[in-house]
N, C-alpha and C positions, 0 to 999 in steps of 0.2 A: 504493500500500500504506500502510497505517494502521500508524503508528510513535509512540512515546512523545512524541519531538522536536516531531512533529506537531501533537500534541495538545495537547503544554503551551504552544508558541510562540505558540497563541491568547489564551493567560488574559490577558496585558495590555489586550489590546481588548475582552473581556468582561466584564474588572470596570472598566473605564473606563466602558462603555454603562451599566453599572449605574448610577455612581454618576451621570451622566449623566442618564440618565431618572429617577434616585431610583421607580421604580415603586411603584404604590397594592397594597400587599395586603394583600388581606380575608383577617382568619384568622378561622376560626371554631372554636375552641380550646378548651382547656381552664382553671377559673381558677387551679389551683395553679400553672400556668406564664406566665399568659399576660404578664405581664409583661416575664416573662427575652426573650420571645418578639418583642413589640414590639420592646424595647431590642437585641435580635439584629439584627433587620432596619433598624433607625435608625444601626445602625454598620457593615452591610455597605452601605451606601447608600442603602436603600430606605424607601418610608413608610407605618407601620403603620395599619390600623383593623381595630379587635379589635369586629365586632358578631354578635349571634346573634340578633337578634329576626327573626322571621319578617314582621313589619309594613313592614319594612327592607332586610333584607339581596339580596331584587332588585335595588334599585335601587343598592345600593351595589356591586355586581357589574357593574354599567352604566359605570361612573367607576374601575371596578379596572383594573388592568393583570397581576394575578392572582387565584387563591383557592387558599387553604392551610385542610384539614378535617383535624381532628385528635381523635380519638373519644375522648381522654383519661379524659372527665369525662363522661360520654354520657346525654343525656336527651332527652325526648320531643320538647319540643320545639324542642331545639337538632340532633335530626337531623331535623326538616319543616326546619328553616333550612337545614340542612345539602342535602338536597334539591331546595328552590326556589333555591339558591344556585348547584348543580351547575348543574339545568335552564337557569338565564341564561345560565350562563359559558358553557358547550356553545353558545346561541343565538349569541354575541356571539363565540365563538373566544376565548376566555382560560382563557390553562393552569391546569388543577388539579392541587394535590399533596394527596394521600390520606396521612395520619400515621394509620395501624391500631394505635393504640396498644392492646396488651393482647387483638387480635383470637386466639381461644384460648381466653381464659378464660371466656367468658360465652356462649350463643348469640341473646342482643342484639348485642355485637361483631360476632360471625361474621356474622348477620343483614344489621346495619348495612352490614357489610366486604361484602359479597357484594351488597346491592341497590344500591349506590353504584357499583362496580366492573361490575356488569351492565349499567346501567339509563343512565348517564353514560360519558361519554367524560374516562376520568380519564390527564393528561398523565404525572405521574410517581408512582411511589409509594415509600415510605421507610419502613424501620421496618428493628427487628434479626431478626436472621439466624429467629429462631421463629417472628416476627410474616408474614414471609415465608414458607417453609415451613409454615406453617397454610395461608396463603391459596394455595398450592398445591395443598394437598389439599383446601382449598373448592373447586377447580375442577378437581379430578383431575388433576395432572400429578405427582401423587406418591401413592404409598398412606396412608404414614402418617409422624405427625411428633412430637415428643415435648411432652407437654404444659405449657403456656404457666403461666411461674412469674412470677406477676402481669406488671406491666408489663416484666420485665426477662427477658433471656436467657436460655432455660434452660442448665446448663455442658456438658451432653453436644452444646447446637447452636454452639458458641465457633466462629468461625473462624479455622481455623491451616494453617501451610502442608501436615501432612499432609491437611487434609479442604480445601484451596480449591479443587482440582480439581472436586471433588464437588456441592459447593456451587454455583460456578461454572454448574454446567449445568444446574441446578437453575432457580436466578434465572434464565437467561438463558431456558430452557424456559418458564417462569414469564408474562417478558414478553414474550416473541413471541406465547402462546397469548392472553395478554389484550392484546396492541397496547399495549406500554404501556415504560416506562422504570421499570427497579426499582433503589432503590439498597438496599444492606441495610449496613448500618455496626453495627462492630464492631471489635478490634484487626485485622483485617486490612477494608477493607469492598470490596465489590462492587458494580461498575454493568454495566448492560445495559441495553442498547435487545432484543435479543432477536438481535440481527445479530455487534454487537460488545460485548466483556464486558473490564472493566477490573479489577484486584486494585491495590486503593490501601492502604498503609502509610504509617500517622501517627497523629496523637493522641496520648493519654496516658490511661493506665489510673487518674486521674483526674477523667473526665468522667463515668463511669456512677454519679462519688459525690456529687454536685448532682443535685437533682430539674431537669430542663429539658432537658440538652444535645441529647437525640434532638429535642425540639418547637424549641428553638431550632434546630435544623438542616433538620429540615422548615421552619422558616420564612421560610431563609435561601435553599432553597433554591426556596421560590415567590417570593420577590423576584429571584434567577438566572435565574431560566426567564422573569418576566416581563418583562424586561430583554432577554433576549436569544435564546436556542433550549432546547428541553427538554433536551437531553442534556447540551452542552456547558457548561448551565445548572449543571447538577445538578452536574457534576467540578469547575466552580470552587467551588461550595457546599460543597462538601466538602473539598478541598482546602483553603480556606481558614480550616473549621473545627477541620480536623487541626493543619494549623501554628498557629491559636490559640491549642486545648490546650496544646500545645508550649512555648507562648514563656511563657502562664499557669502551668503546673507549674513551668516555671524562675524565676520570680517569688518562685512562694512558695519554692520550696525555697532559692534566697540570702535569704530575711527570715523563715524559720523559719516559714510561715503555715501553715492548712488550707484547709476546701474553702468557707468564707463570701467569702474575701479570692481563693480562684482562680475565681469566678462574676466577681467584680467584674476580673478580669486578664483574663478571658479575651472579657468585652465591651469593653475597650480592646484586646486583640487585636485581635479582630474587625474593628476601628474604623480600626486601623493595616494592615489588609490590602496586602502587598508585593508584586505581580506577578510581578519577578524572583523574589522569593525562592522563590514559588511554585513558579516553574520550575524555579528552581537548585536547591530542598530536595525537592519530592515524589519521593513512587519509587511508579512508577506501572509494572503489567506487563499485557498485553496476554495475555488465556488463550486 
């Protein structure tokens, strides 16, 4: 039986392989963030190349250890990269994390979201609680979802303990029907493989006020997965982005800062990633 105990008592040897293999991943991103992004994955262990040229990005896919797509910033022909990128990693077996950023608002997104998700064998996918619940109803496992207020949350989809039941089966419905690992983060966030579905508490109601924290978590989370397995991948990535937040907000609030000086805390979190603490701090419940 599958227990909390279980679960955490692996993260010391998961983010040991990380920092271990330091893994190569390819993000092919967005450039409002992409830097926070590299810098993400440089301090959870891993090592960055940020390329989208379609002349390229095969081959660079060949020499990855993952791929991280992230529709932030979406253009013609960074989703052909984004495609002949998929099509390698599928050939060669290297896990993909799909970042839908904003999938909702546009039907380029949805498009995008839906021929990438179709068409490829995408290992995990991330985004917040709307960006998921869209892509539900792009593939019928729900009727309908409330509509996507740009790249951020909308407040009627927040998850809280009275809607995480709800939610819950949603996501995990979600990824059983697409084969797929979905995390959707949030003050409460959710994982699923479609079998087993996790409710993770942490963070700080300070991350959603920096432009990046979702792509830097997508990013961290293709360096996890590359390192190591998709799911268990995915709960250290997160987990260790929660307590980042954490220790980041406590930073600034003893030095009286904001949100420029908690970007720069919370890639020294990151950097500082503590296994035990992991264990000893997460609160993590099994639905």
């Amino acid at each position: 039986m599958i227990n909390n105990e279980k679960i955490l008592e692996k993260l010391p040897k998961l983010l040991k392989e990380v920092k271990r293999k330091t893994p190569l991943t390819h993000c092919i991103t967005n450039f409002v963030t992409v830097n926070d992004c590299a810098n993400a994955i440089l301090a959870i262990g891993g090592s960055p190349i940020m390329s989208d040229d379609v002349n390229e990005v095969a081959e660079i896919v060949n020499i990855s250890n993952s791929l991280v797509i992230n529709i932030g910033k979406i253009s013609q022909p960074q989703m052909e990269a984004m495609k002949l990128s998929s099509a390698q990693a599928n050939k060669n077996n290297i896990p993909i994390t799909l970042d839908p950023v904003g999938v909702g608002i546009s039907k380029l997104r949805n498009d995008i979201t839906k021929e990438l998700i179709e068409n490829y064998d995408i290992t995990t996918i991330r985004g917040n609680i709307t960006e998921i619940k869209t892509i539900a109803k792009i593939f019928n496992v729900i009727d309908d979802t409330n509509t996507a207020k740009g790249v951020d949350v909308c407040d009627d989809d927040i998850i809280t303990k009275d809607t995480l039941k709800e939610n819950g089966e949603i996501i995990a419905k979600t990824a059983e029907k697409l084969n797929t690992i979905i995390l959707a983060s949030g003050p409460i966030d959710i994982l699923s493989n479609g079998k087993t579905t996790i409710a993770i508490n942490g963070g700080d109601e300070m991350m959603p006020l920096i432009t990046g924290s979702g792509c830097m978590l997508s990013s961290i989370v293709g360096s996890c997965i590359g390192a190591t397995n998709a799911f268990e991948g995915t709960l250290l990535a997160i987990l260790a982005m929660n307590k980042a937040g954490e220790k980041a907000r406590a930073k600034v609030d003893e030095n009286n800062l904001g949100t420029g000086s908690f970007r720069t805390f919370l890639i020294d979190a990151l950097y500082n990633t503590n296994a035990k603490e992991l264990i000893n701090e997460s609160e993590i419940e099994i639905l």
